[in-house]
Structure formats: C-alpha cells, structure tokens
mmCIF file of the C-alpha atoms, coordinates in Angstrom:
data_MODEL
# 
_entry.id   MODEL 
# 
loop_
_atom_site.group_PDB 
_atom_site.id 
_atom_site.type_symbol 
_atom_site.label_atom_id 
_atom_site.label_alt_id 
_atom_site.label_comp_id 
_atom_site.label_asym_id 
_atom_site.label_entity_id 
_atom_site.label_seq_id 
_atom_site.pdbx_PDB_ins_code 
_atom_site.Cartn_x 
_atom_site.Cartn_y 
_atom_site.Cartn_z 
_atom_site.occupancy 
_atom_site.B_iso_or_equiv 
_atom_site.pdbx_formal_charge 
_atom_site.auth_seq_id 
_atom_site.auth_comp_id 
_atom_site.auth_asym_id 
_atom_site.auth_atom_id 
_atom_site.pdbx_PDB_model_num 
ATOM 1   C CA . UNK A 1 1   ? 0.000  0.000   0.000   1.00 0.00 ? 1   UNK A CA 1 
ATOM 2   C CA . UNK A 1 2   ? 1.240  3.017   -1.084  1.00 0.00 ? 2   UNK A CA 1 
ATOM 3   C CA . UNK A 1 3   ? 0.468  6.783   1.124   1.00 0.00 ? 3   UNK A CA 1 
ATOM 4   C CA . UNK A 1 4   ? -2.144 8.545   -0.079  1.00 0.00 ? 4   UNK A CA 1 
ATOM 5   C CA . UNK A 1 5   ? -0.855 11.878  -0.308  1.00 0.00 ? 5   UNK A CA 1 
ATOM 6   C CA . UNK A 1 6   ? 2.142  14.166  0.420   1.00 0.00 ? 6   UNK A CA 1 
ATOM 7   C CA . UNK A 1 7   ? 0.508  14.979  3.988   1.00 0.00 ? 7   UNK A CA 1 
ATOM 8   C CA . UNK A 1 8   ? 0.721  11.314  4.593   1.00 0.00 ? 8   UNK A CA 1 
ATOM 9   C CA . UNK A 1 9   ? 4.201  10.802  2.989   1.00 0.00 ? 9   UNK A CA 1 
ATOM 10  C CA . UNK A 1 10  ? 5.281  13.595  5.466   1.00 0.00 ? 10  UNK A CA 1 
ATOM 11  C CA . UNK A 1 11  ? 4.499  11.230  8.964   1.00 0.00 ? 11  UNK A CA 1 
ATOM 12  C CA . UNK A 1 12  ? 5.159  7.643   7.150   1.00 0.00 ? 12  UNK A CA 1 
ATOM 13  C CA . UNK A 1 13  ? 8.381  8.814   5.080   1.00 0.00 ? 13  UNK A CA 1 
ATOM 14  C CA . UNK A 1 14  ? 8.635  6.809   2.092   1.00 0.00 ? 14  UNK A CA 1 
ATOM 15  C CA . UNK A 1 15  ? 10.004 3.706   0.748   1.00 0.00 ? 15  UNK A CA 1 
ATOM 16  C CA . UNK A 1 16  ? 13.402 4.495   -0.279  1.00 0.00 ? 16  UNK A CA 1 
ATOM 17  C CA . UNK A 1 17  ? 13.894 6.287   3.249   1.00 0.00 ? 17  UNK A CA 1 
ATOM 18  C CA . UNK A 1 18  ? 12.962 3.077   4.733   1.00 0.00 ? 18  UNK A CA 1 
ATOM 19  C CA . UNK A 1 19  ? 15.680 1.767   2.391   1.00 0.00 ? 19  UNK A CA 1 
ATOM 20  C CA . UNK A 1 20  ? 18.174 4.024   3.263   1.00 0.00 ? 20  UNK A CA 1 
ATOM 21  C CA . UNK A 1 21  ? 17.822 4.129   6.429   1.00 0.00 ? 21  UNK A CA 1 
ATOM 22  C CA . UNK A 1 22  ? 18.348 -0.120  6.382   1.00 0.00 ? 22  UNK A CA 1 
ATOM 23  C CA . UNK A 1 23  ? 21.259 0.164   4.707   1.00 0.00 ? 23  UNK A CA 1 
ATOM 24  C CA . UNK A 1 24  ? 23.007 2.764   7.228   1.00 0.00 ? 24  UNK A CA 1 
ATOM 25  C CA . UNK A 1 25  ? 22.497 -0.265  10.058  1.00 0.00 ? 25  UNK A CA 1 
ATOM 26  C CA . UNK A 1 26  ? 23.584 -2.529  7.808   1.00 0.00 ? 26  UNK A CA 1 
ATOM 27  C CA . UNK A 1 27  ? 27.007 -0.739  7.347   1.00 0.00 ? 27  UNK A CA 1 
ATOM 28  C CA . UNK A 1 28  ? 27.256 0.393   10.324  1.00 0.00 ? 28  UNK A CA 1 
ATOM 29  C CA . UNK A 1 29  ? 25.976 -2.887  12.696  1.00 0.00 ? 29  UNK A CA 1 
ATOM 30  C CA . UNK A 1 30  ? 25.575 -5.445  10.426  1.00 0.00 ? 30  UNK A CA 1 
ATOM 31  C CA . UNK A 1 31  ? 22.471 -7.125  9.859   1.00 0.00 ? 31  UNK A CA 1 
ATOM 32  C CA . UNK A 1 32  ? 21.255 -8.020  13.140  1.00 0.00 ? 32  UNK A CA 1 
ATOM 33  C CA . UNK A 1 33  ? 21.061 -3.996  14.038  1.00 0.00 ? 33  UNK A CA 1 
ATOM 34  C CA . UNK A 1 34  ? 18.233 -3.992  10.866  1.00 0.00 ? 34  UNK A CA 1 
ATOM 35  C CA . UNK A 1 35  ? 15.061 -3.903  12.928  1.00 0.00 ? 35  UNK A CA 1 
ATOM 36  C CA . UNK A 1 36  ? 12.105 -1.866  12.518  1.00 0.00 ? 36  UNK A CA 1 
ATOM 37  C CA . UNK A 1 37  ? 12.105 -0.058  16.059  1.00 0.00 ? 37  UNK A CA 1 
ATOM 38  C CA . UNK A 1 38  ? 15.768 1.234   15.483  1.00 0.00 ? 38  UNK A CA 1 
ATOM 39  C CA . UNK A 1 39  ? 14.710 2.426   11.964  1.00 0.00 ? 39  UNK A CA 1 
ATOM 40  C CA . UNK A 1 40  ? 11.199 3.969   13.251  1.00 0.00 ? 40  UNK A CA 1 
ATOM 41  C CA . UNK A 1 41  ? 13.553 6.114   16.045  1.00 0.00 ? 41  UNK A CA 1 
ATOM 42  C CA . UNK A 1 42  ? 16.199 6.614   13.161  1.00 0.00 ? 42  UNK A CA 1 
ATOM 43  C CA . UNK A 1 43  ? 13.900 7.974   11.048  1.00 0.00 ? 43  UNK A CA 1 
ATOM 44  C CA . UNK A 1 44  ? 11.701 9.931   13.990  1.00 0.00 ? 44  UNK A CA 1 
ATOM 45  C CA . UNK A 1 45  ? 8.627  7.469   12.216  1.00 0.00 ? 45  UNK A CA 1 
ATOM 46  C CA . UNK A 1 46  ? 5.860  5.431   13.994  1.00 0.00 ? 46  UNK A CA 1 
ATOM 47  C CA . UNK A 1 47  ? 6.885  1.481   13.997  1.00 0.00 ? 47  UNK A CA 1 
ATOM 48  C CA . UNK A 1 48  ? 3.286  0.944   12.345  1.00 0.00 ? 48  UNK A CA 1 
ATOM 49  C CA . UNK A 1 49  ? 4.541  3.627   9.284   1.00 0.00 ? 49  UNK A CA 1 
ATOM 50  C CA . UNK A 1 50  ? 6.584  0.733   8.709   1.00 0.00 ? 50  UNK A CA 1 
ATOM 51  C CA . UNK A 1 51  ? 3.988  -1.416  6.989   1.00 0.00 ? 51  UNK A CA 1 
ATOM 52  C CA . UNK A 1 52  ? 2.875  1.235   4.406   1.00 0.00 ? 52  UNK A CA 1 
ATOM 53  C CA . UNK A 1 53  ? 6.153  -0.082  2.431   1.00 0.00 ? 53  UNK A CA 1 
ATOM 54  C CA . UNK A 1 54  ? 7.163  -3.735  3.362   1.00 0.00 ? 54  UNK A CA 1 
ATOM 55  C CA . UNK A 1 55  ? 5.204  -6.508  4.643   1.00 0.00 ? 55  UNK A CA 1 
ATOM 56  C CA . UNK A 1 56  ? 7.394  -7.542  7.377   1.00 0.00 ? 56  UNK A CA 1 
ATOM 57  C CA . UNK A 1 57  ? 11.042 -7.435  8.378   1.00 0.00 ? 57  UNK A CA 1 
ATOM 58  C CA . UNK A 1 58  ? 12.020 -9.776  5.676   1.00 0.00 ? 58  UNK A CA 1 
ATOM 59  C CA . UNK A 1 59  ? 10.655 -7.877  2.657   1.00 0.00 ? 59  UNK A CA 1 
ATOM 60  C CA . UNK A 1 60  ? 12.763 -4.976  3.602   1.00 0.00 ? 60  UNK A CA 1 
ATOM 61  C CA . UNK A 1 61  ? 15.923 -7.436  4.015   1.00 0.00 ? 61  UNK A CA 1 
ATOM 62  C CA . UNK A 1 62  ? 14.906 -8.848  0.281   1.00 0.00 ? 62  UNK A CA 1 
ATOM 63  C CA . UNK A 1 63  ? 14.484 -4.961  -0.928  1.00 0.00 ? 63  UNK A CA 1 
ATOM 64  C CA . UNK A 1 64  ? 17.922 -4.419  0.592   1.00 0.00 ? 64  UNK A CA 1 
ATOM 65  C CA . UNK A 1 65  ? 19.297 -7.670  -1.530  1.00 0.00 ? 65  UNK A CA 1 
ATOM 66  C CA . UNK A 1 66  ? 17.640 -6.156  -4.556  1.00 0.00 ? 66  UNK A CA 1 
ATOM 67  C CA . UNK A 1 67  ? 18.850 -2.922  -3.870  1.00 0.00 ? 67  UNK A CA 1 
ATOM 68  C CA . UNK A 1 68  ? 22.445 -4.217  -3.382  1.00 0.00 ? 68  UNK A CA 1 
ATOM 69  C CA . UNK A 1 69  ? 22.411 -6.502  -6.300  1.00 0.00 ? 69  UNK A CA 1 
ATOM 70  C CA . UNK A 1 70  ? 21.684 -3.623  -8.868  1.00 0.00 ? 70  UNK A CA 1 
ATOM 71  C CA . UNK A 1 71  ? 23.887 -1.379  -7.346  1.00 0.00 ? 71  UNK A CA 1 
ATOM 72  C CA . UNK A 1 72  ? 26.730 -4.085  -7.367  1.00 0.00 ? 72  UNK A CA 1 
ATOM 73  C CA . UNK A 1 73  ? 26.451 -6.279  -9.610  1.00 0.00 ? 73  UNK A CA 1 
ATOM 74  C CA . UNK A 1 74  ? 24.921 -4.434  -12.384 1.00 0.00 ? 74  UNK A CA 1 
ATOM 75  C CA . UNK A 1 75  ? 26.720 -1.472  -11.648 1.00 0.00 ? 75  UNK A CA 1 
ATOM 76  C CA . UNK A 1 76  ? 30.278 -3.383  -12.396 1.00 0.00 ? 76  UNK A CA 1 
ATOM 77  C CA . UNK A 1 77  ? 28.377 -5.150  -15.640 1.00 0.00 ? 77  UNK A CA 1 
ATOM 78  C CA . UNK A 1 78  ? 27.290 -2.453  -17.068 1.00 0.00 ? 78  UNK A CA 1 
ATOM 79  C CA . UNK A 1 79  ? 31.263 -0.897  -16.657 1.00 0.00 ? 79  UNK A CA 1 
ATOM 80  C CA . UNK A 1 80  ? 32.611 -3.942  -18.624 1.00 0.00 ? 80  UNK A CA 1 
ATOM 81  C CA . UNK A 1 81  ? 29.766 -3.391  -21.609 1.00 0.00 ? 81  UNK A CA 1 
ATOM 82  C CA . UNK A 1 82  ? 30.997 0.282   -21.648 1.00 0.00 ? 82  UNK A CA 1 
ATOM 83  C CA . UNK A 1 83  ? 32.788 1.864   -25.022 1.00 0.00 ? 83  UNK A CA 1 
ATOM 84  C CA . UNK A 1 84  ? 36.221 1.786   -25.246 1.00 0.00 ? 84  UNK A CA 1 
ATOM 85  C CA . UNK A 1 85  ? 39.234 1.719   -28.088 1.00 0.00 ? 85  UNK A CA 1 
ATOM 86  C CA . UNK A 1 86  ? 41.009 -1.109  -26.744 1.00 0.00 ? 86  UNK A CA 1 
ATOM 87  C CA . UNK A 1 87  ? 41.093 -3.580  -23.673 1.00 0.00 ? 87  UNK A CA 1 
ATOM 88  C CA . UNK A 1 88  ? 43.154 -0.891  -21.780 1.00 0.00 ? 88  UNK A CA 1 
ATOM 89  C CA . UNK A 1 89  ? 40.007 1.271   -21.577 1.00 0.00 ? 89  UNK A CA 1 
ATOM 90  C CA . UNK A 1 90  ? 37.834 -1.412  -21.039 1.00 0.00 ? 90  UNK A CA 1 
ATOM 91  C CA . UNK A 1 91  ? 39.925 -2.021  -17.721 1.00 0.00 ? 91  UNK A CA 1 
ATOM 92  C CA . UNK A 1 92  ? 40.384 1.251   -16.753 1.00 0.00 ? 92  UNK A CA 1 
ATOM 93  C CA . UNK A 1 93  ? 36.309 1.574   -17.044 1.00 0.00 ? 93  UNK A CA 1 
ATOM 94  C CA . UNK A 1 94  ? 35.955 -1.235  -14.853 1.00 0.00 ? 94  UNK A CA 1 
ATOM 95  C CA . UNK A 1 95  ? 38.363 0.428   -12.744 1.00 0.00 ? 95  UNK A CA 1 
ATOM 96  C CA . UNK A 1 96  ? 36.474 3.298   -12.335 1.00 0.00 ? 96  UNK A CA 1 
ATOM 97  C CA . UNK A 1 97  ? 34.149 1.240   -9.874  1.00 0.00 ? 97  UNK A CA 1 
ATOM 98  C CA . UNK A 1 98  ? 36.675 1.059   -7.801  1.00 0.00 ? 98  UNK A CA 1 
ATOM 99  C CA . UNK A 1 99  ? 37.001 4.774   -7.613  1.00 0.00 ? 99  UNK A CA 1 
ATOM 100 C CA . UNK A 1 100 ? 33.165 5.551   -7.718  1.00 0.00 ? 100 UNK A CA 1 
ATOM 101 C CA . UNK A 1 101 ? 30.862 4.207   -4.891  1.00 0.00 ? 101 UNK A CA 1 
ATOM 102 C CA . UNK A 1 102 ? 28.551 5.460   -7.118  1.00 0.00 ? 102 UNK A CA 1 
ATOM 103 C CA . UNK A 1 103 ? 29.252 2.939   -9.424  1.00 0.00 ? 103 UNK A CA 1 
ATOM 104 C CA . UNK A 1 104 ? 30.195 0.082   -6.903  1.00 0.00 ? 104 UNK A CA 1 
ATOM 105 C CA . UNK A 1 105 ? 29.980 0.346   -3.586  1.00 0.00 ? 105 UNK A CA 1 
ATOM 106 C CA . UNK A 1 106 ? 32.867 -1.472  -1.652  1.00 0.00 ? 106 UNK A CA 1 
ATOM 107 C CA . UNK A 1 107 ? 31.123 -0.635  1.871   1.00 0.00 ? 107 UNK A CA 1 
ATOM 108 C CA . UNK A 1 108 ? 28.088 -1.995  0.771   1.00 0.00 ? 108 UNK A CA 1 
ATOM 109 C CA . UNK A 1 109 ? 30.091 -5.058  -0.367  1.00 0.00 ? 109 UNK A CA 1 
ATOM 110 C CA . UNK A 1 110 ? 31.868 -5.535  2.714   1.00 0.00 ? 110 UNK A CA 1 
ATOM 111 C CA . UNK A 1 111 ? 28.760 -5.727  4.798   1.00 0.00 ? 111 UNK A CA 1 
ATOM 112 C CA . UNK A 1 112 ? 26.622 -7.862  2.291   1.00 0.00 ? 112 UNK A CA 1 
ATOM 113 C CA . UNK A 1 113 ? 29.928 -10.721 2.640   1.00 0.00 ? 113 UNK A CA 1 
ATOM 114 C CA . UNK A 1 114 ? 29.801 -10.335 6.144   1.00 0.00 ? 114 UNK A CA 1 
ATOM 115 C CA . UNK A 1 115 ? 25.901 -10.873 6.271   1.00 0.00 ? 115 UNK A CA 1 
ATOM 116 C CA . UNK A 1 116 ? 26.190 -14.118 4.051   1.00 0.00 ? 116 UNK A CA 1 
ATOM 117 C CA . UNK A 1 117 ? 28.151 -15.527 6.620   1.00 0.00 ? 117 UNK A CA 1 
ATOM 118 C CA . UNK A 1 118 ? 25.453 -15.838 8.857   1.00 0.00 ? 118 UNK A CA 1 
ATOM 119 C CA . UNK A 1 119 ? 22.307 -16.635 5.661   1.00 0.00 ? 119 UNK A CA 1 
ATOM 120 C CA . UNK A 1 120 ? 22.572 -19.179 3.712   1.00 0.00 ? 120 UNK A CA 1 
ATOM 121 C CA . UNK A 1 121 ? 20.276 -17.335 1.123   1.00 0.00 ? 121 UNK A CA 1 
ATOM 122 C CA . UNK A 1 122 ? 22.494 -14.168 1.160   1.00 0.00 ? 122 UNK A CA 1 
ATOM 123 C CA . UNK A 1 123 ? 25.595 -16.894 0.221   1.00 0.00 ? 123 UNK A CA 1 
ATOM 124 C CA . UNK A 1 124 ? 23.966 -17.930 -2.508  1.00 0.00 ? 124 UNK A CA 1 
ATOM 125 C CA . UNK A 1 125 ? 23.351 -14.156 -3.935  1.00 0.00 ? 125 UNK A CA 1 
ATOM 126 C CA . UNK A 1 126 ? 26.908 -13.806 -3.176  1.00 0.00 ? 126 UNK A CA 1 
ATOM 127 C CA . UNK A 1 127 ? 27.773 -16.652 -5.293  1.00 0.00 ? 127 UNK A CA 1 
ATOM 128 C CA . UNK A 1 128 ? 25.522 -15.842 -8.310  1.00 0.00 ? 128 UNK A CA 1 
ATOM 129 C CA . UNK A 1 129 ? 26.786 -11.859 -8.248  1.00 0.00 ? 129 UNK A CA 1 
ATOM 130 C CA . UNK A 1 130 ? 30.208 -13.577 -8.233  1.00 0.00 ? 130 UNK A CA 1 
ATOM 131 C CA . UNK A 1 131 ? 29.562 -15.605 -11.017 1.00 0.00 ? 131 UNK A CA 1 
ATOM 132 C CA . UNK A 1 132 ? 27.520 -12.918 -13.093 1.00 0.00 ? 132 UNK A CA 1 
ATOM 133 C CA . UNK A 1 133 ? 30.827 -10.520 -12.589 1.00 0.00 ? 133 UNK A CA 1 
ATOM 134 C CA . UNK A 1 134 ? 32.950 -13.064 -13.518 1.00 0.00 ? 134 UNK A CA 1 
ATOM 135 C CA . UNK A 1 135 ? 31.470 -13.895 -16.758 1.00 0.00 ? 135 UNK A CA 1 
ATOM 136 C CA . UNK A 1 136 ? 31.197 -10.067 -17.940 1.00 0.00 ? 136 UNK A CA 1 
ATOM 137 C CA . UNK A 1 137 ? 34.512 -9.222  -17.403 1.00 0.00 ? 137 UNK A CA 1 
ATOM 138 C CA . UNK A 1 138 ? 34.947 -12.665 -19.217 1.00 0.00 ? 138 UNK A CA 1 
ATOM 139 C CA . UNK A 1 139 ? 32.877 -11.321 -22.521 1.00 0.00 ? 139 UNK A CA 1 
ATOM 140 C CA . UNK A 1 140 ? 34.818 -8.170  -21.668 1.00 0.00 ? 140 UNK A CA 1 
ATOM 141 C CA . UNK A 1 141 ? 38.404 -10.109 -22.736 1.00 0.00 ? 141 UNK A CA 1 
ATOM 142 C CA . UNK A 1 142 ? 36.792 -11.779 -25.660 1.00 0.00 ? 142 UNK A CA 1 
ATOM 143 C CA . UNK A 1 143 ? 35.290 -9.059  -26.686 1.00 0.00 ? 143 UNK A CA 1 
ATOM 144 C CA . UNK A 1 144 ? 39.060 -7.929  -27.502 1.00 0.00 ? 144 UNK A CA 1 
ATOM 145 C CA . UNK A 1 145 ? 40.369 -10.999 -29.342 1.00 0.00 ? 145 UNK A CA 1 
ATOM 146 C CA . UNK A 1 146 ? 41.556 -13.443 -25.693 1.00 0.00 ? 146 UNK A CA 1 
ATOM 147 C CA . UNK A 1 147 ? 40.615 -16.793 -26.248 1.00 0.00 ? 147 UNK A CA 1 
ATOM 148 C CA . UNK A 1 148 ? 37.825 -17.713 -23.650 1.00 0.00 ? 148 UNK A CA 1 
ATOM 149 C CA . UNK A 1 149 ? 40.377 -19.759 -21.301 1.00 0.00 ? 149 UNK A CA 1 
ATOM 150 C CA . UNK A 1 150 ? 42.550 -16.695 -21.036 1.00 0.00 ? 150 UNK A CA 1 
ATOM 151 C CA . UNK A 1 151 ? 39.858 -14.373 -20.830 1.00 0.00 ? 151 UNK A CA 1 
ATOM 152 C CA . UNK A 1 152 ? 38.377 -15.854 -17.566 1.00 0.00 ? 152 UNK A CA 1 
ATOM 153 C CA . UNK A 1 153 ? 41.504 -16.325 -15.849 1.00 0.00 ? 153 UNK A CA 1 
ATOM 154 C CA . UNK A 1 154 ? 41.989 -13.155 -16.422 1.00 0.00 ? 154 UNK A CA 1 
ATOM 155 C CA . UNK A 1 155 ? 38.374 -11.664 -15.812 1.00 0.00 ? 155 UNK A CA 1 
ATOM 156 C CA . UNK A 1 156 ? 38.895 -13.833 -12.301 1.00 0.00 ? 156 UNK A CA 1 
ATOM 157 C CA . UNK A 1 157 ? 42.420 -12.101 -11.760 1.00 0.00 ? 157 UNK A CA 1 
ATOM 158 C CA . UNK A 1 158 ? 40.607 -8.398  -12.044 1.00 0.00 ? 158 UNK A CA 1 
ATOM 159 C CA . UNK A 1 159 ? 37.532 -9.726  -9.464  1.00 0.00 ? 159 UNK A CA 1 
ATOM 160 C CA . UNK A 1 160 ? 39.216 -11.826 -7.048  1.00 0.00 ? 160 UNK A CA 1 
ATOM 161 C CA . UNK A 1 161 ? 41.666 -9.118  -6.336  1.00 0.00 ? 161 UNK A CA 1 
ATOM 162 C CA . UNK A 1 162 ? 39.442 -6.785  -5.732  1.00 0.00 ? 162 UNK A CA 1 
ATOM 163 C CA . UNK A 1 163 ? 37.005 -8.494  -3.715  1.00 0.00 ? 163 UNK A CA 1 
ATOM 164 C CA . UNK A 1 164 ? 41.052 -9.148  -1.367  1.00 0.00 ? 164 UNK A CA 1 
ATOM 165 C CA . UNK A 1 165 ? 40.759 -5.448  -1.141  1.00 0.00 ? 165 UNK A CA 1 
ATOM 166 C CA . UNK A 1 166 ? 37.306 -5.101  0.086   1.00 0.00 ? 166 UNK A CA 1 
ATOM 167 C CA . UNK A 1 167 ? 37.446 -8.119  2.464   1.00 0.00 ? 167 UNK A CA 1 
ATOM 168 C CA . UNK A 1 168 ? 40.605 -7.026  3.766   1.00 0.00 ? 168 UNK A CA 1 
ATOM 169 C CA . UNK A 1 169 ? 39.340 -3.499  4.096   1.00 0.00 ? 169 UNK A CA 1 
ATOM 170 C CA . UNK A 1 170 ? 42.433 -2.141  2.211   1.00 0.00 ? 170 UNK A CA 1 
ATOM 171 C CA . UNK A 1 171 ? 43.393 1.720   2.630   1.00 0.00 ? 171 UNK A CA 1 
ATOM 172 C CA . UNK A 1 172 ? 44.981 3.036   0.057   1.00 0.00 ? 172 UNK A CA 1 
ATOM 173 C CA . UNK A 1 173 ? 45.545 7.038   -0.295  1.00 0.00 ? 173 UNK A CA 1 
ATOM 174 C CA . UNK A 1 174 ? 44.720 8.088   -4.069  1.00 0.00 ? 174 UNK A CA 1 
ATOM 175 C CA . UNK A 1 175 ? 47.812 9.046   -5.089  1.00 0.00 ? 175 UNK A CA 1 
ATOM 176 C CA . UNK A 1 176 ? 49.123 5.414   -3.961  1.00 0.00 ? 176 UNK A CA 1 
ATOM 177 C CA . UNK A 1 177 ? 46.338 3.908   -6.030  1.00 0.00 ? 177 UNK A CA 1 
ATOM 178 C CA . UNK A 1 178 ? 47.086 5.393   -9.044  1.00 0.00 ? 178 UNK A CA 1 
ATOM 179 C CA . UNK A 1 179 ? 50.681 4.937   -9.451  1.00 0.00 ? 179 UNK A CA 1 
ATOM 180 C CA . UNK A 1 180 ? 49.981 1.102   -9.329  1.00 0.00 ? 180 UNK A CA 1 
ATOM 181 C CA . UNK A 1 181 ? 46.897 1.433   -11.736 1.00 0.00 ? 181 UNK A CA 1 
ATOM 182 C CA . UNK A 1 182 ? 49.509 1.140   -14.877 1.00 0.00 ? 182 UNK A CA 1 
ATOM 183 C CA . UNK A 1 183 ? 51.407 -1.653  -13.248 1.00 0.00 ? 183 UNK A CA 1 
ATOM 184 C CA . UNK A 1 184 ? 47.677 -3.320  -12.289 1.00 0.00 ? 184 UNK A CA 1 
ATOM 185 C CA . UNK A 1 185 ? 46.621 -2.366  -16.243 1.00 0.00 ? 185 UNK A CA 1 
ATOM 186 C CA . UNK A 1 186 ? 49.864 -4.373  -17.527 1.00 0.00 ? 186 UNK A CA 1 
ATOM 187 C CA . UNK A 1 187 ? 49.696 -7.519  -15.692 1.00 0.00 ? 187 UNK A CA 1 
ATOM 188 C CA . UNK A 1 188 ? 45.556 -7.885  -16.261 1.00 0.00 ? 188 UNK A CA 1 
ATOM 189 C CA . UNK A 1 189 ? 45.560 -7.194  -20.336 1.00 0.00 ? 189 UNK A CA 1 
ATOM 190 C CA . UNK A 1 190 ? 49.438 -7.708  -20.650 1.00 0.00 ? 190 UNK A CA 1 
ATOM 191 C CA . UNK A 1 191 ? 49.169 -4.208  -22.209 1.00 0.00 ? 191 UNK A CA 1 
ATOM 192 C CA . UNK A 1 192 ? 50.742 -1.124  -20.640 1.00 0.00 ? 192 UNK A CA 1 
ATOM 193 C CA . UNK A 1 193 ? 48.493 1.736   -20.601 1.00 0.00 ? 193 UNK A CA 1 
ATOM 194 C CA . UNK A 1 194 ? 48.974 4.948   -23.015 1.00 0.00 ? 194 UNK A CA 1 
ATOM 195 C CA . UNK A 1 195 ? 49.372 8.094   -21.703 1.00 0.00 ? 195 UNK A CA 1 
ATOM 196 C CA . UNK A 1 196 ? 46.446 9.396   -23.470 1.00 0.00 ? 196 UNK A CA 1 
ATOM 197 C CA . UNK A 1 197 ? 44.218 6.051   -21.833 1.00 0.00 ? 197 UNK A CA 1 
ATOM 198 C CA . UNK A 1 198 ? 46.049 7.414   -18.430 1.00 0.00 ? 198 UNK A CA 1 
ATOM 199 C CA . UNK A 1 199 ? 45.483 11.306  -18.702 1.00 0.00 ? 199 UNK A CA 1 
ATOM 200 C CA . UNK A 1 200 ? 41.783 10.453  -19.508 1.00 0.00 ? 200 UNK A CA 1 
ATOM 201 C CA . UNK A 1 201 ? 41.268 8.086   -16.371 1.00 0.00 ? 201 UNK A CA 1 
ATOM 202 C CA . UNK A 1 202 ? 42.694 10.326  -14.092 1.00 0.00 ? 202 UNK A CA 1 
ATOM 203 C CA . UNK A 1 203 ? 40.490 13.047  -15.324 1.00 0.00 ? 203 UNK A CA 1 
ATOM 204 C CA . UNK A 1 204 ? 37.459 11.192  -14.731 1.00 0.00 ? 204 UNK A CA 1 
ATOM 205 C CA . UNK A 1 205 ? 38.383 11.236  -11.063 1.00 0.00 ? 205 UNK A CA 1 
ATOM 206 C CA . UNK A 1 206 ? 39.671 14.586  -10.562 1.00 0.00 ? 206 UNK A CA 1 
ATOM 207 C CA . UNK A 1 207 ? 43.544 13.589  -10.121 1.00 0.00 ? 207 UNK A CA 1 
ATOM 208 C CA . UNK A 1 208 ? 46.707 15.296  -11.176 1.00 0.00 ? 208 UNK A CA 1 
ATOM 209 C CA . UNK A 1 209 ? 49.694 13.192  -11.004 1.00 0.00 ? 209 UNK A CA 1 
ATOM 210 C CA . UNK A 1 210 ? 51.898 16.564  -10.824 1.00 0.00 ? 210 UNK A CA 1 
ATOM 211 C CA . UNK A 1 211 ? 49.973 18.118  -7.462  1.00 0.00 ? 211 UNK A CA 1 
ATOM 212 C CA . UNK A 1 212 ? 50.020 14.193  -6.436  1.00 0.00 ? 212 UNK A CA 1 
ATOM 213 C CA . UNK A 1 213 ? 46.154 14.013  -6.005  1.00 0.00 ? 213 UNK A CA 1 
# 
C-alpha cells in the first residue's frame, strides 16, 4: 500500500527512506542492528509507518538484496559493456568502480559478505553476483580478441583481487592507487596503458599526477 498523499508521505516517510535508512544499520551494525524499532527512532517514524512499504522485516531485508544486487552487480556489468578503443580502456572503465561508490559500492560489499556468513540465502546471492561478474569481465576479454580460457583467468584475476581489497578493508591514499593502476593495467591485459588512456582516467576522477592528487 502506497500513502495517499504528500501529507501522509510527510508522517510515514517513504520507501526508499525506509531503504536508506536499512542500509546505514547494515554498514554500520551489520544485519542483526536492521530492525524496525531502530529504523522507526532513526527515522523519527511510527513502527506501524513501517507497513505502508514492506510486509514484514524480511521484505525490507529482500528490498535491501535487490537494492544491493543492482547497485553491485549491475553497476560493475554495465562498466565492462561500456565503449572503449582497446582492452586498456575497457579495464580502466571497470576500474572506475573502484574509484566511484557510485558505481560500486565497496562498503556496501563488505557488509553484504559479512551478512552471508550468517544466511545461507544471502551466500547464494553472493555466489551468483560472483559468477555474473565473472562472466562479464569474461565477454569483456573476448570481446578484444583473448581466447575464452585466457579471458576468464583473467576476468577472475581483475575480481578476485578486488574483492582481497574489500574483504581485507584495504586503505589506500589516491595518489598510492594510481601509481599502481599502470602496473595493475599491464599484468591484467598484458598491455601497458597509453598516456592518453592514463590522462583520460585520471580526469574522470579529478587527479593530477603533478599536485600528487
């Protein structure tokens, strides 16, 4: 059921607050904190606004897979389908998830890992995300002229070192990150990077190897 009006909207907030308000606990608590009384106080709601948007607490936890899984999951397929000259930019664009939480959230990947260790169902999104990522960045290779063996193992080099970096909660400073981003381009596509690929990558994210950031 959806409010009936903007009057209503204004003392039952609205789905997507509901949403958002989920996935702070999430990030912050895991899932366990995700409860409707903490959100109702979080959001200064009534509990019973609650049921306006999701049947029960499970619905919301299913919205918050749903939620995840597009961000994710699409997010990083929809980076290895972008245009690009040659394999090198088709690398850096996946890289740019990995620069972007708008693109890919690494936070929000953290904490949906950490909640498949305790849900079997979660798991199993885990492993089908994993597997959908996998095979794009596959296509991505082949796309370019690697042979479909070479192609995964490399599409499964790119993924499984950065999910290492999430799961380890890796800090790197910027300017760290993208002095290794050639040496990271060269050993995935056995390609180094051009200067013009480089200068265009760095642009996208507001960096200027000169000032160092």
């Amino acid at each position: 059921m959806q409010p009936a009006d903007n009057h209503n909207t204004k003392w039952k907030g609205s789905r997507d607050a509901w949403l958002d308000a989920a996935f702070e606990l999430l990030l912050e608590s895991g899932v366990d904190s995700v409860r409707i009384l903490p959100l109702a106080k979080r959001l200064n709601l009534s509990r019973t606004s609650f049921y306006w948007f999701f049947k029960d607490r499970e619905a919301l936890l299913d919205a918050l897979i749903e939620r995840w899984r597009e961000k994710n999951t699409q997010g990083l397929v929809r980076q290895t389908e972008a245009y690009a000259e040659t394999i090198v930019e088709a690398i850096l664009n996946v890289f740019d998830c990995w620069l972007d939480p708008g693109l890919f959230d690494s936070q929000l990947e953290f904490a949906m890992r950490s909640w498949a260790l305790q849900s079997e169902g979660v798991a199993r999104e885990i492993d089908t995300a994993d597997e959908a990522r996998i095979e794009a960045l596959t296509r991505m290779f082949e796309r370019y002229g690697y042979e479909p063996l070479a192609a995964n193992v490399r599409g499964r080099t790119i993924y499984l070192t950065q999910i290492g970096y999430i799961s380890m909660k890796t800090q790197e400073a910027l300017e760290v990150r993208m002095r290794r981003i050639p040496a990271y381009v060269e050993i995935f596509t056995g390609q180094p990077p051009r200067p013009r690929e480089l200068q265009r990558f760095h642009a996208r994210h507001g960096y200027s190897p000169e000032k160092g950031g």
